[in-house]
N, C-alpha and C positions, 0 to 999 in steps of 0.2 A: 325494859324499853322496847324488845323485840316484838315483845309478846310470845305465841302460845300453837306454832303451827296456825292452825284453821280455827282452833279452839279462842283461843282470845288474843286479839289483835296485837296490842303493845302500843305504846304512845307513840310511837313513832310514825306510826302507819297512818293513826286516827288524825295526829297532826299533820299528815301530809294530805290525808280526806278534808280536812278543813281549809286548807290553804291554799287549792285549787276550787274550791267551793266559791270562797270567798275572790277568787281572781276575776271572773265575771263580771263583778264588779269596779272592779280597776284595770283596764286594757290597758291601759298605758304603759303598767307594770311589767315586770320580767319577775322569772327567780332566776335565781342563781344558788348554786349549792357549794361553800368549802365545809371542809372538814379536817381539822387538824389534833393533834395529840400534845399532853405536854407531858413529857418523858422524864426522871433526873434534871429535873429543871431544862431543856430543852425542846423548841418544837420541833415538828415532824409534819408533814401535810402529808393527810393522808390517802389523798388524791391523787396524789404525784410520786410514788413510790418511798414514802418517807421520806423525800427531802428535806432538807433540816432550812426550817426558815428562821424570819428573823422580829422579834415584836419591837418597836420602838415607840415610843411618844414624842411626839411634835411639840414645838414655843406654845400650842393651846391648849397642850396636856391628853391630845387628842390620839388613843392607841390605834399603831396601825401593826397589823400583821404581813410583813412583807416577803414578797412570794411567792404568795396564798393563791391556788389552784383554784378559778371559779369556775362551776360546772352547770350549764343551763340545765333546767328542768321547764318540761313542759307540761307534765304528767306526776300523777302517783308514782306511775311506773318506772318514771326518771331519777326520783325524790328516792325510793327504796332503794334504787341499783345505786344508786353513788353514797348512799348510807350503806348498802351490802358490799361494796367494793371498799370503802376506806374500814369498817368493821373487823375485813381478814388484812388489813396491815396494823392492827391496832397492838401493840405490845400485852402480850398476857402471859401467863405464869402457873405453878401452880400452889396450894397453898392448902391449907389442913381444912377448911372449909368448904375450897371448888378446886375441882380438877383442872377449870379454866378459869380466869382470873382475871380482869383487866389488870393491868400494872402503869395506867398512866388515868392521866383524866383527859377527854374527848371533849371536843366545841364543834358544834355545827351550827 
């Protein structure tokens, strides 16, 4: 997802090159960036120093994640730093496979 140093990008990157591409054409718009973890069946935002939030669904069955840390982006540069900052609070491990390891699953 990271990519590859200098060498090859990662999806990450490429999708934050497309998504400021594409803003030019919608002024109107904002981003905004959360980013949360789901741990042992709990969440974490992982924007906000792992605070533990909270998901609910609404009478329209409509999920909301309450909580949730949004982080404007105006930039690539913005888009990467708030994926590099919630990244090193994300729970990892180690495991016969990788020396590091996610140990949860991540939503941005």
């Amino acid at each position: 997802m990271m990519g590859k140093g200098n060498e090859i990008p990662g999806l990450y990157l490429m999708a934050a090159y497309d998504i400021m591409e594409q803003m030019c054409h919608f002024p109107e718009l904002a981003i905004v960036i959360s980013f949360y973890e789901i741990y042992c069946g709990k969440l974490f935002d992982l924007l906000n120093n792992r605070e533990p939030i909270i998901c609910r669904e609404d009478a329209k069955q409509k999920v909301n994640i309450v909580g949730l840390t949004e982080k404007p982006a105006e930039s690539v540069e913005d888009i990467m730093h708030q994926i590099q900052v919630g990244l090193q609070s994300r729970t990892s491990g180690t495991t016969g496979a990788n020396a590091d390891s996610s140990r949860s699953h991540a939503i941005l």
